[in-house]
Residue frames as qw, qx, qy, qz and C-alpha x, y, z in Angstrom:
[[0.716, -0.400, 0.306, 0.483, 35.61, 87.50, 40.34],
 [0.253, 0.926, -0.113, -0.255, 37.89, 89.51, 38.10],
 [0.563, -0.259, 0.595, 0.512, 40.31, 87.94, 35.53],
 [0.061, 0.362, -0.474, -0.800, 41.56, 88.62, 32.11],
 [0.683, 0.375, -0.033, -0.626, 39.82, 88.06, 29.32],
 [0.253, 0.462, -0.843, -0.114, 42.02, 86.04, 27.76],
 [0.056, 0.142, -0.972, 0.177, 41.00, 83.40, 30.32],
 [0.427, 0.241, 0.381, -0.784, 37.09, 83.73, 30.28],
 [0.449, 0.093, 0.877, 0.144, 34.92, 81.21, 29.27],
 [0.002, 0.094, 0.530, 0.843, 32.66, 81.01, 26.03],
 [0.375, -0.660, -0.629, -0.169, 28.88, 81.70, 26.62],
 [0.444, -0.650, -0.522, 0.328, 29.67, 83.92, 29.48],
 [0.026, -0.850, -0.108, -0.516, 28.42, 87.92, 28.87],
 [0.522, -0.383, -0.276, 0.711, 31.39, 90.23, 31.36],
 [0.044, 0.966, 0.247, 0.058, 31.68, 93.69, 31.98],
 [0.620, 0.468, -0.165, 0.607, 34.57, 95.09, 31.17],
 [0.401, -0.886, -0.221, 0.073, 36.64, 96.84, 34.78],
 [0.070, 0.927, -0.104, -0.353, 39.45, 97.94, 33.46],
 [0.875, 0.429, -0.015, 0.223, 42.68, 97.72, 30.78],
 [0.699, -0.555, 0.145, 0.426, 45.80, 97.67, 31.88],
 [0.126, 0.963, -0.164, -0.170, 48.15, 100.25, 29.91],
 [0.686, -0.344, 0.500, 0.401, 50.04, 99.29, 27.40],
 [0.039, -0.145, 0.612, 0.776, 51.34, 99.52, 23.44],
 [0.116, -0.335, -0.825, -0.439, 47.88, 98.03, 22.67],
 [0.058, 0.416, 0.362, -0.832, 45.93, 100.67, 25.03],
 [0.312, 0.316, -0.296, -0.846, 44.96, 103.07, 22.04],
 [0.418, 0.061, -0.647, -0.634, 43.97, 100.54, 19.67],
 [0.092, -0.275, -0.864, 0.412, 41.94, 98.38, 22.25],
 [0.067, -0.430, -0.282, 0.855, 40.02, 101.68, 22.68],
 [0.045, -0.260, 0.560, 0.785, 39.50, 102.37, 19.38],
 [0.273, -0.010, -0.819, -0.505, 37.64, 99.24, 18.84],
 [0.611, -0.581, -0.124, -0.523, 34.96, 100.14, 21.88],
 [0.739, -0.280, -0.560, 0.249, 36.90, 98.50, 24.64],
 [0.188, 0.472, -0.321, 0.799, 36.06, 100.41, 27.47],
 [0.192, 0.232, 0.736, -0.606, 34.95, 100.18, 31.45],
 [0.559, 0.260, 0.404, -0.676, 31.41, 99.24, 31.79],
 [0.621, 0.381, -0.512, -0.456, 30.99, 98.24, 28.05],
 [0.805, -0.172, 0.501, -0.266, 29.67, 94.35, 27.99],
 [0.282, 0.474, -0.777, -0.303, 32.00, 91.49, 26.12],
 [0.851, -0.148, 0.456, -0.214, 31.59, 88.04, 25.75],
 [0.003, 0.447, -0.816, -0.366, 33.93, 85.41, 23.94],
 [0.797, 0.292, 0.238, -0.472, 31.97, 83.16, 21.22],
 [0.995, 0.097, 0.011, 0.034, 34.40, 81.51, 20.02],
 [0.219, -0.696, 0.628, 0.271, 38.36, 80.17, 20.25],
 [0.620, 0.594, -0.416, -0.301, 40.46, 79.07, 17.89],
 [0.949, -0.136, -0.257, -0.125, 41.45, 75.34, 18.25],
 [0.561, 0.030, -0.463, 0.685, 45.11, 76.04, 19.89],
 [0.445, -0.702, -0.457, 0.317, 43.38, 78.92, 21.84],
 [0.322, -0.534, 0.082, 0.778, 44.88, 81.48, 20.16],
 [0.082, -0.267, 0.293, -0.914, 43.22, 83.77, 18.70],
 [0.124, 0.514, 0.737, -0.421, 39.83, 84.19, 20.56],
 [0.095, -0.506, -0.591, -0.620, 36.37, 85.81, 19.16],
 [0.004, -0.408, -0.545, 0.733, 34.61, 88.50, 21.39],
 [0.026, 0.756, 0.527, 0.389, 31.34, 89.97, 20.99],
 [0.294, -0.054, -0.033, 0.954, 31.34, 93.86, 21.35],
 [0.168, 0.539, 0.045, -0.824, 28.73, 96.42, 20.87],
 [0.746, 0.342, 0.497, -0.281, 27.03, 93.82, 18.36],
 [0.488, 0.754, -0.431, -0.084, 30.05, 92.89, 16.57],
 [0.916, -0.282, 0.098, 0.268, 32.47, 90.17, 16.46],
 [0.300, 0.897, -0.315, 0.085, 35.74, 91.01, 16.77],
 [0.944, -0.033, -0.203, 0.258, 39.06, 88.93, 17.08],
 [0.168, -0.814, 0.483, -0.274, 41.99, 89.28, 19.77],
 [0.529, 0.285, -0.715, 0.357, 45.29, 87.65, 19.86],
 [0.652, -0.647, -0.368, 0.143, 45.39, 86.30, 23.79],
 [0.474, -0.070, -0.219, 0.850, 48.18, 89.05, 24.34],
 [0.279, -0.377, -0.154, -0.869, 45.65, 91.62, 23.60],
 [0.606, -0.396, -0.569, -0.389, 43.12, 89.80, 25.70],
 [0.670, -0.314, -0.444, 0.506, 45.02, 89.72, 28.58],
 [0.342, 0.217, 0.036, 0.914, 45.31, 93.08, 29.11],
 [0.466, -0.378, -0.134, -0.788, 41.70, 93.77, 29.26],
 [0.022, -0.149, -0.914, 0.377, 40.10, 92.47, 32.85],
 [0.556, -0.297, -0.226, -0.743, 36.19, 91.63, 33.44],
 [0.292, 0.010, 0.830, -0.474, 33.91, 90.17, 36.18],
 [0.141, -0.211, -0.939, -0.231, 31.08, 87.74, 35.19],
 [0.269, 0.081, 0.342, -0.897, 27.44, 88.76, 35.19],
 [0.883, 0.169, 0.184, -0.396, 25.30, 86.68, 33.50],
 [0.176, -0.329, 0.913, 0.168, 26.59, 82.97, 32.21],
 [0.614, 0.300, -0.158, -0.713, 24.59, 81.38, 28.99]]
């Protein structure tokens, strides 16, 4: 199933299918978010905002407006 990131649990490694076009495109991009590329969210912040994603063996942090933006489908679930 395919839903934002934003809403994707912690422990569970997605593949990234696609980002929806917006101001935050570019810099998304920038920071390796791109089809195919595997994410996974390791930790949120106690109000849920922001969130932690792993990346291309980095952590990197995203506001949930940014997160939303970017959709993925579950593939393996730790």
């Amino acid at each position: 199933m395919i839903i934002s990131l934003a809403k994707q649990n912690i422990g569970v490694k997605s593949e990234i299918k696609s980002i929806a076009s917006s101001a935050l495109t570019n810099k998304l991009v920038e920071l390796g978010f791109l089809v195919g590329k595997s994410v996974e969210v390791v930790f949120t912040a106690p109000f849920g905002d922001p969130i932690a994603v792993e990346l291309n063996g980095s952590v990197l942090s995203l506001r949930l407006e940014e997160a939303e933006t970017i959709r993925v489908e579950s593939s393996i679930s730790l």
